[in-house]
PAMARVEX-900185 format. One line per 2 residues: number of its first residue (from 1); for each residue x, y, z of C-alpha. Coordinates in nm, 3 decimals. Example, Ala and Ser with C-alpha at 12.3 -4.5 7.8 and 13.67 -1.06 7.14 Angstrom:
2
1 = 1.230 -0.450 0.780  1.367 -0.106 0.714
***
This chain:
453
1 = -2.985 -0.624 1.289  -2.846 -0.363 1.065
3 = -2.523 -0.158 1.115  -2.410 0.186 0.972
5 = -2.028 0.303 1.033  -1.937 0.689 1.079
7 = -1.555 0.751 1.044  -1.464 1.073 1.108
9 = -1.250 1.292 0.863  -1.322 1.680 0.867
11 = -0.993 1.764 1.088  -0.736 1.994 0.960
13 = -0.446 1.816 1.098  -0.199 2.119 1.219
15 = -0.001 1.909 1.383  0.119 1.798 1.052
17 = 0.276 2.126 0.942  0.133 2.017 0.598
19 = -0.099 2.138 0.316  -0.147 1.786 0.246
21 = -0.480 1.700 0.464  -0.371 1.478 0.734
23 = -0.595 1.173 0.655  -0.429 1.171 0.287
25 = -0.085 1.126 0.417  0.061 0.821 0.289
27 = 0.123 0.527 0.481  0.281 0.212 0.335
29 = 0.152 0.319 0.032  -0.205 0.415 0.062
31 = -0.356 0.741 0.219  -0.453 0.686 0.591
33 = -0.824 0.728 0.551  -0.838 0.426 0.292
35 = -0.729 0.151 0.617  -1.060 0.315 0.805
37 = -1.267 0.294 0.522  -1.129 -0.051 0.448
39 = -1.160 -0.215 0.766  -1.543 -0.058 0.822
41 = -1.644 -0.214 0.459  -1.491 -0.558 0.661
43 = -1.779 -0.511 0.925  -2.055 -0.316 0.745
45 = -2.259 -0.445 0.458  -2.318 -0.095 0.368
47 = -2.107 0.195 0.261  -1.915 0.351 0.563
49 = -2.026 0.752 0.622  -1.706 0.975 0.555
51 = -1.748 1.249 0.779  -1.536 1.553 0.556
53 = -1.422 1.920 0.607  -1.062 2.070 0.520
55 = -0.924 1.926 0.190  -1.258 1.736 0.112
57 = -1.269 1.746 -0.226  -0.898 1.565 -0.188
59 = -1.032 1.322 0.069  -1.378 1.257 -0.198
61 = -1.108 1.155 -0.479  -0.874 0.950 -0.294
63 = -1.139 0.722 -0.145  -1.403 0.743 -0.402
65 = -1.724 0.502 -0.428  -1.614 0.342 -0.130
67 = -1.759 0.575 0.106  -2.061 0.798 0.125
69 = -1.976 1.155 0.244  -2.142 1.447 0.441
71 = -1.977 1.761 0.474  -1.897 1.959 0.813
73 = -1.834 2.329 0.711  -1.730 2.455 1.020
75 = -1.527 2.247 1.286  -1.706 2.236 1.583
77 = -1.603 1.894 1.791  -1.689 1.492 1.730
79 = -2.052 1.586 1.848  -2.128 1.814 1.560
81 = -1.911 1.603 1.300  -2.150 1.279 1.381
83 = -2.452 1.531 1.374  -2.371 1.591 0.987
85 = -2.469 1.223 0.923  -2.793 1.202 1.118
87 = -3.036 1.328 0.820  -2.851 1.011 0.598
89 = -2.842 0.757 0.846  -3.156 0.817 1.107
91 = -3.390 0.583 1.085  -3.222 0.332 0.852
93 = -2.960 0.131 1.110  -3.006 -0.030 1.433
95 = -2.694 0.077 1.544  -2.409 0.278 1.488
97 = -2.016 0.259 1.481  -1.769 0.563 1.491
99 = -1.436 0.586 1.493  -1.195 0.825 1.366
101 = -1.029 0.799 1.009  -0.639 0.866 1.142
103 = -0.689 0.526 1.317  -0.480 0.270 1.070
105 = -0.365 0.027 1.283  -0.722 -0.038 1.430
107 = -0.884 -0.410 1.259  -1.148 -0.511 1.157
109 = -1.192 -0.804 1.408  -1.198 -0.550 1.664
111 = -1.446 -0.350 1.541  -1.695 -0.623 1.490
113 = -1.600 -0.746 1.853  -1.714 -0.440 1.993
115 = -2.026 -0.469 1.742  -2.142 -0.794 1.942
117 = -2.065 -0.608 2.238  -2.337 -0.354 2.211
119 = -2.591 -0.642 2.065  -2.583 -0.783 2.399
121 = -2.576 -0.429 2.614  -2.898 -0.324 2.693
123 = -2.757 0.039 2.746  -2.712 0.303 2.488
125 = -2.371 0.246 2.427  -2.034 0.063 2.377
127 = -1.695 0.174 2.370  -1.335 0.055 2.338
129 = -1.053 0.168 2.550  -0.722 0.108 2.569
131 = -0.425 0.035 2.863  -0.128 0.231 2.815
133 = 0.168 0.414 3.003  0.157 0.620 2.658
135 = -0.139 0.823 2.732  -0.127 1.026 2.407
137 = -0.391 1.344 2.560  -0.641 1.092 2.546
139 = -0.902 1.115 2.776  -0.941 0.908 3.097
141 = -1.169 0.624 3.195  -1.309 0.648 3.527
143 = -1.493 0.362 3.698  -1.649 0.300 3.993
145 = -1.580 0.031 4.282  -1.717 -0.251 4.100
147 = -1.552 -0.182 3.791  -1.810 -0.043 3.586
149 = -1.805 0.246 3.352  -1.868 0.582 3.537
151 = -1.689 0.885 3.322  -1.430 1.037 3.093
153 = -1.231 1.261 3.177  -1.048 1.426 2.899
155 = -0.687 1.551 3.022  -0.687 1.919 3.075
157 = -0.962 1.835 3.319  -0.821 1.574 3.477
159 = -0.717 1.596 3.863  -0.380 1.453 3.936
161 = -0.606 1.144 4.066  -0.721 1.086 3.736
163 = -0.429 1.131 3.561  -0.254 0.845 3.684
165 = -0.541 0.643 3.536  -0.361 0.399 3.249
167 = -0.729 0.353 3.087  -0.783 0.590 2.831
169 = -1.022 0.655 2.517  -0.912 0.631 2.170
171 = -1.234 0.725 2.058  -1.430 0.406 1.936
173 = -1.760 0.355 2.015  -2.072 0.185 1.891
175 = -2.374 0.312 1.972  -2.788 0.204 1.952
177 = -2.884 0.417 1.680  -3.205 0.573 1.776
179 = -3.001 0.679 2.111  -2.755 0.861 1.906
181 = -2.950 1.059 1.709  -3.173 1.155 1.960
183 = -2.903 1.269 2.191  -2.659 1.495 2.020
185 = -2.863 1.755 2.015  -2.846 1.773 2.413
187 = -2.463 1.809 2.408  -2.348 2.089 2.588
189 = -2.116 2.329 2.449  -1.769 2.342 2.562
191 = -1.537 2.651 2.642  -1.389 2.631 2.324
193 = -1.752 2.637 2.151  -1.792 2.318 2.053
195 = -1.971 2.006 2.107  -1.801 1.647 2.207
197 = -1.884 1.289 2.160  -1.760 1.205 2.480
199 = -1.975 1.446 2.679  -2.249 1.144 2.581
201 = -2.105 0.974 2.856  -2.244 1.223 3.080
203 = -2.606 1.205 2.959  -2.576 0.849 2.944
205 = -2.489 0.794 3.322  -2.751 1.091 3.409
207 = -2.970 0.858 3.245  -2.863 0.548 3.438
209 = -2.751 0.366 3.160  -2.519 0.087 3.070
211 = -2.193 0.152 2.887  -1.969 -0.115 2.810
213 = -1.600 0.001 2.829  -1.392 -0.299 2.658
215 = -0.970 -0.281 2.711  -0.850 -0.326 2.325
217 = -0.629 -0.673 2.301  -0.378 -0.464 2.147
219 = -0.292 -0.095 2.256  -0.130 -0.061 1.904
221 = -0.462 -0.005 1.748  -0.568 0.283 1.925
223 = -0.306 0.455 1.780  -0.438 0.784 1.630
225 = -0.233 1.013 1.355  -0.178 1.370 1.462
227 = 0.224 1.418 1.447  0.447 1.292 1.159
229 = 0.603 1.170 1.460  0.284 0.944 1.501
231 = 0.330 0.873 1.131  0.636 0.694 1.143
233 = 0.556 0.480 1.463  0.247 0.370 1.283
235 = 0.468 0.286 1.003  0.685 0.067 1.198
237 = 0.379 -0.094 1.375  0.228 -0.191 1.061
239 = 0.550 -0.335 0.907  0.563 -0.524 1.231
241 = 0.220 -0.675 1.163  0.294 -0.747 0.815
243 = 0.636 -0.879 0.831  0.507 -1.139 1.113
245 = 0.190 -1.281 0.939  0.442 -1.368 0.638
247 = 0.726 -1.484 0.864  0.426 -1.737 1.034
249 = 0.290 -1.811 0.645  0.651 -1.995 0.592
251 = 0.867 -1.717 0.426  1.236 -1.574 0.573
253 = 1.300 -1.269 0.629  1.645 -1.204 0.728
255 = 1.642 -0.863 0.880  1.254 -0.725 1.008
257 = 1.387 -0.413 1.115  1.530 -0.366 0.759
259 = 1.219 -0.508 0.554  0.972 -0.263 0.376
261 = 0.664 -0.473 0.308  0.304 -0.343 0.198
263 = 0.025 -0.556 0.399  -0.107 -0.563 -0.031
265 = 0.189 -0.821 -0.118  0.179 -1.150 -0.178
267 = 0.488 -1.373 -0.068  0.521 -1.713 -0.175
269 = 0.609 -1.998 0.100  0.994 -2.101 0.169
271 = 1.071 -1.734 -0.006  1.408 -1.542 0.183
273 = 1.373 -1.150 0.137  1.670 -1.025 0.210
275 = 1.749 -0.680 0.381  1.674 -0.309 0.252
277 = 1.422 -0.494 0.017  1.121 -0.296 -0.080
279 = 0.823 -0.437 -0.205  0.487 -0.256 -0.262
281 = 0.131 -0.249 -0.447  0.021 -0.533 -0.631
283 = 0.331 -0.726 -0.585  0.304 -1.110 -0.554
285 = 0.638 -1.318 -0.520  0.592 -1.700 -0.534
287 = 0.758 -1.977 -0.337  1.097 -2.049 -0.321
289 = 1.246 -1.693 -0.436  1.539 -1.531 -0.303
291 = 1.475 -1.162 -0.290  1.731 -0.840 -0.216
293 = 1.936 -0.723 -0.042  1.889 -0.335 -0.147
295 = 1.585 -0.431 -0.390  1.252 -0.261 -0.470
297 = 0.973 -0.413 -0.662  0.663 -0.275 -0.702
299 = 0.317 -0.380 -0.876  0.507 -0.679 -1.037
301 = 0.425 -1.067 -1.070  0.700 -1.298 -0.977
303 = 0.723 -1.685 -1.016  0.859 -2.006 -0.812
305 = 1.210 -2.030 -0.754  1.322 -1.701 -0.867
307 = 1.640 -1.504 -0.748  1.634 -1.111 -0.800
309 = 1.916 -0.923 -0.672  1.995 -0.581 -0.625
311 = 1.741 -0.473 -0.829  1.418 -0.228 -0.933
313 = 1.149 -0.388 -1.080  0.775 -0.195 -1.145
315 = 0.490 -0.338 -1.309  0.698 -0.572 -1.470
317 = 0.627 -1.018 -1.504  0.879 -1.274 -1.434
319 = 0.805 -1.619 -1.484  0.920 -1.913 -1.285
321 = 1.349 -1.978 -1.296  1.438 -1.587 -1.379
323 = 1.712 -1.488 -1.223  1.868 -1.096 -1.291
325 = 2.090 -0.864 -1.116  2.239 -0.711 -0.979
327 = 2.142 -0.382 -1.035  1.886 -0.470 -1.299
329 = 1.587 -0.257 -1.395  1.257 -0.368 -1.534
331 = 1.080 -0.074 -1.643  0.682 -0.061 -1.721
333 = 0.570 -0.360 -1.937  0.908 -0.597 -1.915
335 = 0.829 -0.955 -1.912  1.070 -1.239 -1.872
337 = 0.955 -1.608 -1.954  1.085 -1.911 -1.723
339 = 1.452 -1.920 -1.699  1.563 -1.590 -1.856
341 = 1.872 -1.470 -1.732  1.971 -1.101 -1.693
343 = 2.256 -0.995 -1.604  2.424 -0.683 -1.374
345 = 2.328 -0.293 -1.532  2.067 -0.432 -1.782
347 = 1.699 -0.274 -1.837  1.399 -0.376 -2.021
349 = 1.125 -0.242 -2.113  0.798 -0.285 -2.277
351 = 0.970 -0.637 -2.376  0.953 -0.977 -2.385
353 = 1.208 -1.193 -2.377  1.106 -1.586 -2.387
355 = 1.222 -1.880 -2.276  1.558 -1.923 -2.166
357 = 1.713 -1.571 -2.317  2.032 -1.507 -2.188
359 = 2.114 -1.111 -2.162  2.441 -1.003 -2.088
361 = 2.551 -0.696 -1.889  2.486 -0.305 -1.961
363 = 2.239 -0.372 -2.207  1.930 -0.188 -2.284
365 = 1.621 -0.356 -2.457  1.316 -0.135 -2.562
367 = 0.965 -0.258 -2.749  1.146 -0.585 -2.858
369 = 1.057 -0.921 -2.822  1.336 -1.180 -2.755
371 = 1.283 -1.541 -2.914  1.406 -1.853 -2.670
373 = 1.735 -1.933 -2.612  1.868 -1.655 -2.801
375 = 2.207 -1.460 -2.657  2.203 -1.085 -2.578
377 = 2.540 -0.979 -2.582  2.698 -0.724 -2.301
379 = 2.654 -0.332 -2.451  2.329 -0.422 -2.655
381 = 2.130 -0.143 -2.753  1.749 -0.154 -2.902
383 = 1.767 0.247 -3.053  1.356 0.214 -3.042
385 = 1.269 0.596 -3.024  1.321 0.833 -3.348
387 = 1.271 1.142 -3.139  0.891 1.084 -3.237
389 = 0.801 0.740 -3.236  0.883 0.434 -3.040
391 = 0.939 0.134 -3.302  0.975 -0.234 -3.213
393 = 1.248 -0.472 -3.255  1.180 -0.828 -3.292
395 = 1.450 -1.117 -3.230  1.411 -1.498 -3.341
397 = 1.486 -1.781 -3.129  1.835 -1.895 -3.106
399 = 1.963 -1.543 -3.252  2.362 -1.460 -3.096
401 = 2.361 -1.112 -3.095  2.713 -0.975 -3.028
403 = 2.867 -0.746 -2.756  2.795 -0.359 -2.788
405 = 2.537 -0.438 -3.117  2.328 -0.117 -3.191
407 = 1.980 -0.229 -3.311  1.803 0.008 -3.523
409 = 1.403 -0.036 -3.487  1.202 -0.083 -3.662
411 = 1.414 -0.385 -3.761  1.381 -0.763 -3.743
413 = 1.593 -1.091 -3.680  1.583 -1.433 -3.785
415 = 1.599 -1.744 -3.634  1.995 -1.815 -3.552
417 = 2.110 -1.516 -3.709  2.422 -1.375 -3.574
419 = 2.563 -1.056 -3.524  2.934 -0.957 -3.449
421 = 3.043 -0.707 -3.181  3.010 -0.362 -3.273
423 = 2.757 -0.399 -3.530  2.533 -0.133 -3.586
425 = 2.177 -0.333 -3.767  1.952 -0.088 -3.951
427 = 1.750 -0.365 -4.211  1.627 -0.696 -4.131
429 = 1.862 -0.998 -4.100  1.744 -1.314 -4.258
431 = 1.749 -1.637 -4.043  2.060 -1.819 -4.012
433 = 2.266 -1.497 -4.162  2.551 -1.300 -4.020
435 = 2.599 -0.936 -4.017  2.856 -0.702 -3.906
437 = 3.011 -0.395 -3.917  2.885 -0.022 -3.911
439 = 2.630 -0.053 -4.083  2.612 -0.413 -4.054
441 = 2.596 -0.593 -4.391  2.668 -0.965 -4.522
443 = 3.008 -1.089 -4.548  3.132 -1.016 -4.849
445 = 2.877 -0.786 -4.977  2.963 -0.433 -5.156
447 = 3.033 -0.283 -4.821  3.333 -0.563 -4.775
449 = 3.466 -0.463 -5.106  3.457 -0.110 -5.074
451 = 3.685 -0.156 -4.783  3.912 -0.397 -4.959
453 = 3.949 -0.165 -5.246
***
């Protein structure tokens, strides 16, 4: 039995007060209508239908090849939006799903509950509704004595009867496929001049037919997106969701209310993320961590048993035993072996520093790469852009480098070369050999007896 999924995106959203279209807003990092098409690629074997109007060339680049689109020029109701997909879809599925793509909270588990629903309804259609005391405008479900499905209702129709009603209609339904196509051309046109999905309802019961009307589990899912309002609760319904499932996986989170997670990170077990900590994209912490408070990482890899304080991190790599902070920054390419330690005002980037490198406070490294075990004193400075060029500095293992030492790339350092405070190094310094001074030179080289002179 084959399924096709219509999500509907062609609304302008004026609600929003935007020019953004609404189903691009962001929400915990991704546009809206990327959790609808997500979810309905969970169900669906094939491509979900993305139903498009205002901003649709926007909409076609944010989602992509994960959704095949039809276009509804003019706005006239749900009705007419499905209608767009009937030359695609008739005749392929055996049924149908729609839903509406300002629906992020709703899950894939429901959806393929009310799926099963409709394989075992031998009427035309299924739908999901929800029980609220927030009705939201959404129409209501009227049934009859025994409970079964008999109408909606949409609110400015309502009687003050039907108003009271708590069961309402988000707008999910799933539909026999042969029904639906064969129908919407019999929906009447409204007041407004346009046509509604719900107004199947209608031809349905004139028909006799069975509709299944299933209560949601959770009422947070029918949550729909027309306010910014709207925006942020679905914001702090979805960090609710997320911060849960990783409290239940074994990790600590202090402070929920506080706690900005992306349902795309990865947190290790026996982790503690402290509060006002950020993390988002591609982010995956491993076990044993402390995180935060008042840190944001994003896109970045982080190993067992590290502690990151205080500090910004984006698409940056720390290995196991790294500790840094606070107020560290690890720019765009930064990568810190097992057991580096960074200390307070200090940013990498586009560097490696290995094994056990110790890096001292207010210190800037650029393209360099850091041998183990060597010492990056407080103040240190890689100078790795001429204005035209970035250059690279490279550092041997067990090299001391000296507080507030200016390193001039392109330049190189041996292994256990040293460097005293102040130094500013503009040439190469040969394994086990110390330099100082501005510019740094041997001791007693020319530069020594210049000065003595």
């Amino acid at each position: 039995m084959s399924l096709d999924i219509v999500i509907l995106a062609a609304g302008q959203g004026t609600r929003m007060k935007s020019r953004l279209p609404k189903v691009l807003h962001p929400l915990a990092g991704k546009p809206l209508v990327l959790y609808s098409v997500q979810e309905a690629t969970s169900v669906c074997q094939r491509s979900p239908v993305l139903v498009i109007g205002h901003g649709g060339d926007a909409v076609k680049q944010a989602v992509g090849e994960a959704a095949r689109f039809v276009e509804q020029p003019e706005q006239l109701g749900t009705g007419h939006a499905v209608l767009q997909a009937r030359d695609l879809l008739a005749g392929q599925g055996q049924y149908v799903i729609v839903f509406y793509a300002d629906m992020p909270l709703l899950q894939a588990s429901t959806l393929h509950k009310l799926y099963e629903a409709q394989q075992s309804n031998s009427g035309p259609f299924s739908m999901l509704t929800v029980v609220t005391e927030n009705t939201r405008g959404f129409g209501r479900i009227v049934r009859d004595t025994q409970g079964d499905f008999c109408a909606i209702v949409e609110e400015v129709q309502a009687t003050p009867e039907q108003l009271a009603i708590r069961e309402v209609n988000p707008g999910v339904y799933c539909f026999d496929a042969d029904w639906l196509w064969s129908r919407l051309d019999q929906l009447p046109l409204s007041p407004k001049g346009e046509y509604y999905l719900t107004d199947l309802g209608a031809i349905a019961v004139g028909e006799k037919a069975t509709i299944k009307a299933i209560p949601m589990d959770d009422p947070d899912e029918a949550l729909g997106i027309n306010t910014r309002v709207h925006l942020a609760e679905a914001e702090t319904m979805l960090r609710h969701r997320v911060n849960e499932q990783l409290m239940l996986s074994g990790v600590t989170i202090i402070d929920p209310a506080a706690t900005y997670i992306e349902p795309t990170v990865q947190v290790g077990q026996d982790s503690i993320i402290l509060p006002n900590t950020h993390l988002r994209g591609s982010t995956v912490i491993g076990q044993e961590c402390t995180i935060g408070p008042n840190t944001v990482i994003e896109d970045s890899t982080i190993g067992d048993r590290c502690v990151v304080t205080a500090s910004f991190l984006e698409s940056a790599t720390m290995e196991d035993d790294v500790d840094m902070g606070p107020f560290g920054h690890l720019r765009k390419g930064a990568y810190l072996e097992s057991h580096v330690h960074m200390g307070n005002f200090g940013e990498i980037k586009n560097s490696r520093l290995r094994r056990g490198v110790k890096m001292g406070h207010f210190s800037y490294l650029g393209d360099a790469d850091v041998g183990e075990e060597s010492n990056i004193g407080a103040g240190t400075i890689t100078c790795n852009y001429d204005g035209r060029n970035k250059h690279k500095t490279i550092v041997g293992q067990h090299v001391f480098i000296g507080s507030d030492t200016m390193l001039v790339a392109p330049v190189t350092l041996g292994d256990e070369a040293r460097t005293g405070a102040g130094s500013v190094v503009t040439h190469d310094v040969p394994p086990g050999t110390l330099v100082y001074g501005v510019p740094a030179h041997l001791p007693n080289s020319a530069s020594d007896k210049k000065q003595e002179g």
